[in-house]
DRENDREN-310988 format. One line per 4 residues: number of its first residue (from 1); their letters; for each residue x, y, z of C-alpha. Coordinates in Angstrom, 1 decimal. Layout:
NUM	A	X Y Z  ...
//
This chain:
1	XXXX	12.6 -31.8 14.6  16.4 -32.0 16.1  17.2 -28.7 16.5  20.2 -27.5 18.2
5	XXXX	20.8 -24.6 19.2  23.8 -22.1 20.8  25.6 -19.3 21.4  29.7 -19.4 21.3
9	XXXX	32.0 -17.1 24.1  32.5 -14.7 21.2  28.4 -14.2 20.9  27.8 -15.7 17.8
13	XXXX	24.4 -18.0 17.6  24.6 -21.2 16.3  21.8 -23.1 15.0  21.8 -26.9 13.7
17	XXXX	19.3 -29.0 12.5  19.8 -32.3 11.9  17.7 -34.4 9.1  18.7 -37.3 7.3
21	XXXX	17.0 -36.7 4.4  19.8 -36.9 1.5  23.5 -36.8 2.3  24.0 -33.0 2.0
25	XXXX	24.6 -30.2 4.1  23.6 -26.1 3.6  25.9 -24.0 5.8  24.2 -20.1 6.0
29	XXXX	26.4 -17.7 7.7  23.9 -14.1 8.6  25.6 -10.8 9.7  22.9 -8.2 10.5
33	XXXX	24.2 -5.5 8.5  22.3 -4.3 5.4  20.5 -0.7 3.9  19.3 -0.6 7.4
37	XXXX	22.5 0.0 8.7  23.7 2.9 6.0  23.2 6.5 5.8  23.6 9.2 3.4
41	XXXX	26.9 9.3 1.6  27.7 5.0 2.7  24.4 3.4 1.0  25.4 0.3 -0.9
45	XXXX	28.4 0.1 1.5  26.6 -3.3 2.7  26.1 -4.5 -0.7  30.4 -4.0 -2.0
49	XXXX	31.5 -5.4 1.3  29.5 -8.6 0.3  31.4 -8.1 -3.2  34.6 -7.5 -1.5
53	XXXX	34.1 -11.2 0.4  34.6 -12.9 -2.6  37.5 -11.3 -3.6  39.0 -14.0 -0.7
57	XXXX	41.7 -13.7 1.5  45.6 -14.5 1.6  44.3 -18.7 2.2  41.0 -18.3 0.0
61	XXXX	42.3 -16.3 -2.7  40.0 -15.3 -5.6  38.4 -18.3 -7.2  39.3 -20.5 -4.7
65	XXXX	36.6 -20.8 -2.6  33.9 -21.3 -5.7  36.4 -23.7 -7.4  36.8 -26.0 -5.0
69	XXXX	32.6 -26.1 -4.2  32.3 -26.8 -7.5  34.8 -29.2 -7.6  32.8 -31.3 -4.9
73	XXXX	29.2 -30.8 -6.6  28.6 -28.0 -4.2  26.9 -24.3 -4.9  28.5 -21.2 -3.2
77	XXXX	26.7 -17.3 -3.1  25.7 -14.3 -0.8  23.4 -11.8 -1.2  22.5 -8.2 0.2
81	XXXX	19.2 -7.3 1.6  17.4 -4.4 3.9  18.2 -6.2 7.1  21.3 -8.7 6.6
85	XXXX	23.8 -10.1 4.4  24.4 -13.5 4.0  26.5 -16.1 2.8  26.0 -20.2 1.7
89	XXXX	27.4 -23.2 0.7  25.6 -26.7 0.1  27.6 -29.3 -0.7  28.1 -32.9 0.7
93	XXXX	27.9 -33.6 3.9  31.6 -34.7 4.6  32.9 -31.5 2.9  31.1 -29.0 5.5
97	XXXX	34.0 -28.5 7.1  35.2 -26.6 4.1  32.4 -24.1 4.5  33.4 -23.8 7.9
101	XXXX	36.9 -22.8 6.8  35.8 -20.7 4.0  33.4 -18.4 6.3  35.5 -18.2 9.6
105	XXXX	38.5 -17.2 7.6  36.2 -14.3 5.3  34.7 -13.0 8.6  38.3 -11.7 9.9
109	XXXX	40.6 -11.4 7.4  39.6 -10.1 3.7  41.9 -7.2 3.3  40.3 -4.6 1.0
113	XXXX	43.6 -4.6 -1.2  42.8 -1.1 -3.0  43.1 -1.9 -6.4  40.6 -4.7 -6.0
117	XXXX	38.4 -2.3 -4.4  38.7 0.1 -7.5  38.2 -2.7 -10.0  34.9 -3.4 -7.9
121	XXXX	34.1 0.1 -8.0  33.2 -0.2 -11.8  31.4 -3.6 -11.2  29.0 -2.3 -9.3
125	XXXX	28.3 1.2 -10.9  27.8 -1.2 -14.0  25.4 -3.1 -12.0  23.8 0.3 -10.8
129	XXXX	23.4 1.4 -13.9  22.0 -1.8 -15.1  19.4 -1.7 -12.7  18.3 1.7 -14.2
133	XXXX	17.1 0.5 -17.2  14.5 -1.5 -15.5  11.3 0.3 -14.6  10.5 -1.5 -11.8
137	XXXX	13.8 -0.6 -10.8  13.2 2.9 -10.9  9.7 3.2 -9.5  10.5 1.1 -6.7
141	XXXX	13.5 3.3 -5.7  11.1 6.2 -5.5  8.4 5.1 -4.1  10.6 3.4 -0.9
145	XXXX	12.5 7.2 -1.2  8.9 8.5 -0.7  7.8 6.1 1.9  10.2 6.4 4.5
149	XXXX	11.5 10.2 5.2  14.1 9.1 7.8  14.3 5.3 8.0  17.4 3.4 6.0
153	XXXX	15.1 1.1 4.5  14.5 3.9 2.0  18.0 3.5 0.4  17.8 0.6 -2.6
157	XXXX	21.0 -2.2 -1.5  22.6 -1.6 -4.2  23.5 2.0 -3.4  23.2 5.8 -4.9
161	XXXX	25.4 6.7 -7.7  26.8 9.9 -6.1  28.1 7.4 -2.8  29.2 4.5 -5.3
165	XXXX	31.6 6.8 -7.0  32.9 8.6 -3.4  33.3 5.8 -1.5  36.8 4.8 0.0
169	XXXX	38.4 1.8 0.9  38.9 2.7 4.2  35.0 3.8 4.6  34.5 0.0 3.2
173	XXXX	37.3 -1.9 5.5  35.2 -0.1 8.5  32.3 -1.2 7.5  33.7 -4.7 7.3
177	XXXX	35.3 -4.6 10.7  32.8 -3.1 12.6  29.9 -5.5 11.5  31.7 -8.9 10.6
181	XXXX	32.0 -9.6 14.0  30.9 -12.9 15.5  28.2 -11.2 17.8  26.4 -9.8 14.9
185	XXXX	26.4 -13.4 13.1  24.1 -15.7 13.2  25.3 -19.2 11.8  22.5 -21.9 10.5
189	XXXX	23.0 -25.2 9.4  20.4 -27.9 7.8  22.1 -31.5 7.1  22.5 -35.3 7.6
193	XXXX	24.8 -35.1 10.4  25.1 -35.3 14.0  24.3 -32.3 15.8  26.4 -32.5 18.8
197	XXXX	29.3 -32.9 16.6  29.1 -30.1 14.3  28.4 -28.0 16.7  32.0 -29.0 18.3
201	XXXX	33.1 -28.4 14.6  31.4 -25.2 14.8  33.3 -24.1 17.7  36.8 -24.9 16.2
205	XXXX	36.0 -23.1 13.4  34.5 -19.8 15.1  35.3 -20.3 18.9  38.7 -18.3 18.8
209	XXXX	37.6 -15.2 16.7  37.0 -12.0 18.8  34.0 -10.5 19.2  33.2 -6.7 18.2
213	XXXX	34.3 -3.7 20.5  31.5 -1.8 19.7  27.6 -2.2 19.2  25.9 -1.1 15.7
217	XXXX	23.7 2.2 16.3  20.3 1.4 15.8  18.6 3.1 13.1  16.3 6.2 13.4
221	XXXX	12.6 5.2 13.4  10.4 6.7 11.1  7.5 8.6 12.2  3.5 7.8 11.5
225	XXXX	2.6 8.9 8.1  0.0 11.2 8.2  -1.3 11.8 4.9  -1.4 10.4 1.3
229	XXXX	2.2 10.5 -0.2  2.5 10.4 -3.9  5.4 9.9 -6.8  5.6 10.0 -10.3
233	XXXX	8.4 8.4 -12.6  9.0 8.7 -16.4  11.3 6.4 -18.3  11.7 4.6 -20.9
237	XXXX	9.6 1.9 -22.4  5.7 1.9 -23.6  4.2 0.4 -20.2  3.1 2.0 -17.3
241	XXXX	3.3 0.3 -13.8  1.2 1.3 -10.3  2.6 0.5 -6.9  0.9 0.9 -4.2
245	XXXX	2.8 0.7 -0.6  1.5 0.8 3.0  3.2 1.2 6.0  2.7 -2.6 8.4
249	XXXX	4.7 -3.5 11.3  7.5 -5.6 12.0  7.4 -9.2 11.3  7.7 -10.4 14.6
253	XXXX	4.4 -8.6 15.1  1.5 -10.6 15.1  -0.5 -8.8 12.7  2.0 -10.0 10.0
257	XXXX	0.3 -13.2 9.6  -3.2 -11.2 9.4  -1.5 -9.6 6.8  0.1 -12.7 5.2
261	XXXX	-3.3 -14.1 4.9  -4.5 -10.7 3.4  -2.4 -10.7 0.3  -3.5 -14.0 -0.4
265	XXXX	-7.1 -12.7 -0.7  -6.4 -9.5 -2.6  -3.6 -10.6 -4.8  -3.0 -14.4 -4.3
269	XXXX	-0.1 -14.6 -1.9  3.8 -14.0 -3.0  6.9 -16.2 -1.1  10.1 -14.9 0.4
273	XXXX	13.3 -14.7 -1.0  14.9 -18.0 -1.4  12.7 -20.7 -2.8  9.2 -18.8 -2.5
277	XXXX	7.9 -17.9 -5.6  4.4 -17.3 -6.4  1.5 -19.6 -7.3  -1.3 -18.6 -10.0
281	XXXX	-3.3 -15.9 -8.7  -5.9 -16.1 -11.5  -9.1 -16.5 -8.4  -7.1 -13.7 -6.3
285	XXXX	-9.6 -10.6 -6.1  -7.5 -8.0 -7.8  -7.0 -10.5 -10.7  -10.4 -10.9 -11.2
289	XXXX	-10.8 -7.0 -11.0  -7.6 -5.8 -13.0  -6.5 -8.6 -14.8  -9.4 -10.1 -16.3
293	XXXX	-11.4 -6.2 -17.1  -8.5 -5.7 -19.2  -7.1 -3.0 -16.4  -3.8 -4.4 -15.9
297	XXXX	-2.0 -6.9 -17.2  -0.3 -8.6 -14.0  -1.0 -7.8 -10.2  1.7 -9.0 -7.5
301	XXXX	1.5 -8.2 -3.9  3.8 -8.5 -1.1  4.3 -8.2 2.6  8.0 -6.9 3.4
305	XXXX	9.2 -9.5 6.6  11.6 -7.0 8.4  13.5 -6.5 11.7  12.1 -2.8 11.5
309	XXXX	8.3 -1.8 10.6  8.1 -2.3 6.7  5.6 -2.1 4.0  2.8 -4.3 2.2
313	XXXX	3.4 -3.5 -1.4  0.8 -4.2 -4.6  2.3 -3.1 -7.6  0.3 -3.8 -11.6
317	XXXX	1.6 -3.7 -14.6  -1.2 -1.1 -16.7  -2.8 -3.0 -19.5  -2.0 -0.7 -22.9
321	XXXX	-4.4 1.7 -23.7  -5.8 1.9 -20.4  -4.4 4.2 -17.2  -2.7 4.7 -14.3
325	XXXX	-5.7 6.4 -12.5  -8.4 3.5 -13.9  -5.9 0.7 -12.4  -5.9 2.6 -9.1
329	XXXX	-9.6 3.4 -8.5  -10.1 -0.2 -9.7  -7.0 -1.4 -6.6  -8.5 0.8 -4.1
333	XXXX	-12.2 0.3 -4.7  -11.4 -3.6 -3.7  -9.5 -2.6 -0.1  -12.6 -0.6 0.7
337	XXXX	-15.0 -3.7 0.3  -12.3 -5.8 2.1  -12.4 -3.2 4.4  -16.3 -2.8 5.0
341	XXXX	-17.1 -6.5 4.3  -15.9 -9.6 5.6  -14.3 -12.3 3.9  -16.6 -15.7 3.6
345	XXXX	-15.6 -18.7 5.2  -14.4 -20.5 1.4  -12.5 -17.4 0.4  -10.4 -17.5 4.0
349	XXXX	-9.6 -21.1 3.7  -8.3 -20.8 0.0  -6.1 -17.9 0.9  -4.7 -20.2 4.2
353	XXXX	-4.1 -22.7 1.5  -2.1 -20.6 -1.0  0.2 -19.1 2.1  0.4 -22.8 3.3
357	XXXX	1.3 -23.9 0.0  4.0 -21.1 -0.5  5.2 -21.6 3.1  5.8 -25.4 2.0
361	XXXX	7.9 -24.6 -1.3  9.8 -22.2 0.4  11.0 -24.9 3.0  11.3 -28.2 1.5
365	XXXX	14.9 -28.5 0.5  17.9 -28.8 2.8  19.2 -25.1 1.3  15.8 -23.7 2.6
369	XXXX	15.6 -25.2 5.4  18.9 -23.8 6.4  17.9 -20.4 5.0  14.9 -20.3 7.0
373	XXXX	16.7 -21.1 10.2  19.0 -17.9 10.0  16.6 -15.8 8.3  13.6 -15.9 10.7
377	XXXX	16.7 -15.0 13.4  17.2 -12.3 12.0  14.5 -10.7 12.6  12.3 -13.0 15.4
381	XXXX	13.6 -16.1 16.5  13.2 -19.7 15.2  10.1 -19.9 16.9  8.3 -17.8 14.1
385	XXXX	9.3 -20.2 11.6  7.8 -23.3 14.0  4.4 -21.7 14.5  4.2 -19.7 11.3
389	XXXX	1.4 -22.3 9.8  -0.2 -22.1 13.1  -0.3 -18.8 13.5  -1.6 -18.3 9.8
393	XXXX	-4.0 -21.0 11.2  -5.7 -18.9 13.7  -6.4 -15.5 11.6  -10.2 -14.9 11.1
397	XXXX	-12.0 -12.2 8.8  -12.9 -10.2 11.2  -8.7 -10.0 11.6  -8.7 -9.6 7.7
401	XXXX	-10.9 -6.7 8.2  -9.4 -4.9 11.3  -6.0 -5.0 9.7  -7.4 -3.8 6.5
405	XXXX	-8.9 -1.0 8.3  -5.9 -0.5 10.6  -3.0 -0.6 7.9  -5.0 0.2 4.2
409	XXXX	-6.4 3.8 5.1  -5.6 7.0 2.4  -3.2 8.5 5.0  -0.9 5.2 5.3
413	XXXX	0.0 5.2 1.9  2.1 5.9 -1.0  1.0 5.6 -4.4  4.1 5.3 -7.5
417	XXXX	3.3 5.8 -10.6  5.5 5.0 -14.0  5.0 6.2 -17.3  6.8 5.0 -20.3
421	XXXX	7.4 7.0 -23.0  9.6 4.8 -25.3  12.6 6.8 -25.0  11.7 8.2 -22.0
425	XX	10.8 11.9 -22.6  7.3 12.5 -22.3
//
């Protein structure tokens, strides 16, 4: 693979791989600033800066930006996550430099005009409020809220009401200024080029921006949990959902792929944010125990990839009639044989196909290939994309079953539980 990779005066890291595969390009800029950088009375400060970046600037005013990506056959977005926002555009390859100019001008000089900030202001409480109305929404709010006690991951991106109606311009602008900054950036790009000469393009573009004065505080860690947590929510609706969350290291740590392999066993494997998806989990273990007894009606599991320790999450949706605690003896009884009993050779292989598979959809296209270079930077390096199907590769049962004993016990973990009552009294 041609990979290049650098870092500009300023601090930002570039990387650039070159494939001529189609005559496209996908052009990811990364700042690592998300939930885990807010605290009580800025959360969702992350996720209206990322609004307030497409509002444009005095050059790329309003519409602009998306107009003129369309106008080329190009796609333009961001998004807001735990760990990083980000920003894209594929389009064809001789238009990258329009990217270029797009992002380099948005990381120094959107302006936070104040009535654009108020007109915001409503977007997102509307999008808040939105959110509400989903119960998956509101159980997975709580049971993060429950799960961590101190660590920002426990605030949802998109913010609490009470902060979404306080928050200032100025708090935003700060925000803005002291985490758009080239040396907390990471830059990725996936394309039929040559290397060596968008990275000189890269440079013109980025080269001449200062870097930041000041280093983002590091978050507080949260402490072992010692003991069962639990957390009931009632809404609206007539089904009722169990999640289940444990607490599992970092991603850079090698028990993720342990892990990885794990949730393929129990619940048939789930893929990462852009591109993943999930495959049919109908042979999956907790299917076979849930889904097809008529317990639940869907199972989905998922290990959280994070720059900070994170959580492995199952979550079913409760077949009707049956309940909340005959779906959760059913969930836990399975852990305990996985456990006290190793997998089989067969099983082990079809769960390093399914995460193989997943790993494979997630990566094909020259968008996802470009996502995966800045996104496995942000928390690791580019190196734990290159050996990810090796290292899944290497994981036994008798790693199944240490992890499972390590990271699965009663005291690691937080059971959510939602009830719908139609209306959403009881």
């Amino acid at each position: 693979m041609n990979l290049l990779r650098t870092t500009l005066d300023n601090g930002l890291k570039v990387l650039i791989r070159e494939g001529h595969t189609a005559p496209v390009a996908s052009f990811w800029i990364w700042y690592r600033v998300g939930s885990r950088n807010e605290r009580p009375g800025l959360t969702g400060a992350s996720h209206w800066v990322e609004h307030m970046l497409f509002k444009g600037t005095s050059r790329w005013p309003e519409g602009k930006a998306e107009q003129s990506i369309a106008r080329v056959g190009g796609v333009f977005n961001g998004m807001t996550w735990y760990d990083f926002t980000t920003y894209y555009e594929t389009l064809p390859v001789e238009r990258l430099s329009m990217a270029m100019d797009i992002e380099a001008d948005r990381m120094a000089n959107v302006d936070f005009d104040p009535a654009q900030v108020e007109s915001e202001r409503t977007v997102i409480i509307s999008e808040r409020q939105g959110n509400e109305n989903s119960p998956m929404f509101l159980l997975q709010e709580a049971v993060m809220a429950t799960a961590y006690q101190v660590h920002p991951y426990r605030y949802e991106t998109v913010g609490g009401l009470a902060d979404l109606q306080t928050l200032t311009r100025d708090d935003l602008y700060q925000h803005y200024r002291a985490f758009y900054t080239p040396d907390n950036a990471v830059i990725a790009i996936a394309g039929d080029f040559n290397a060596g000469e968008i990275e000189r393009i890269t440079e013109r573009y980025f080269g001449t921006l200062a870097a930041g004065t000041v280093a983002p505080a590091a978050p507080p860690a949260e402490p072992p949990q010692t003991e069962e947590r639990r957390v009931v929510v009632t809404g609206g609706g007539m089904t009722d959902y169990l999640t289940l969350v444990y607490h599992i290291p970092e991603a850079r740590h090698p028990d993720f792929f342990p892990l990885t392999i794990l949730n393929a066993v129990l619940a048939g494997g789930s893929g990462f944010l852009v591109g993943g998806g999930r495959l049919t989990n109908h042979t999956s273990r907790l299917y076979r125990a849930l889904v097809e007894r008529e317990l639940a009606v869907d199972i989905y599991g998922n290990v959280m990839p994070a720059v900070d320790p994170g959580l492995y999450q199952l979550t079913a949706t409760v077949w009707p009639g049956r309940t909340l605690a005959e779906v959760e003896a059913a969930l836990l009884a399975e852990i305990d044989r996985l456990q006290d009993t190793l997998v089989n050779p067969a099983e082990l292989e079809k769960a390093r196909r399914q995460a193989r598979a997943l790993f494979a959809y997630s990566s094909e296209s020259i968008t996802n290939q470009a996502f995966w270079l800045g996104f496995s930077e942000i928390f690791a390096d580019y190196g734990w994309f290159m050996r990810y199907l090796e290292n899944l590769e290497s994981v036994t049962a008798a790693d199944l079953q240490r992890v499972a004993q390590t990271y699965l016990s009663a005291a690691n973990r937080t059971i959510g539980g939602y009830h719908g009552s139609v209306d959403g009294r009881q």
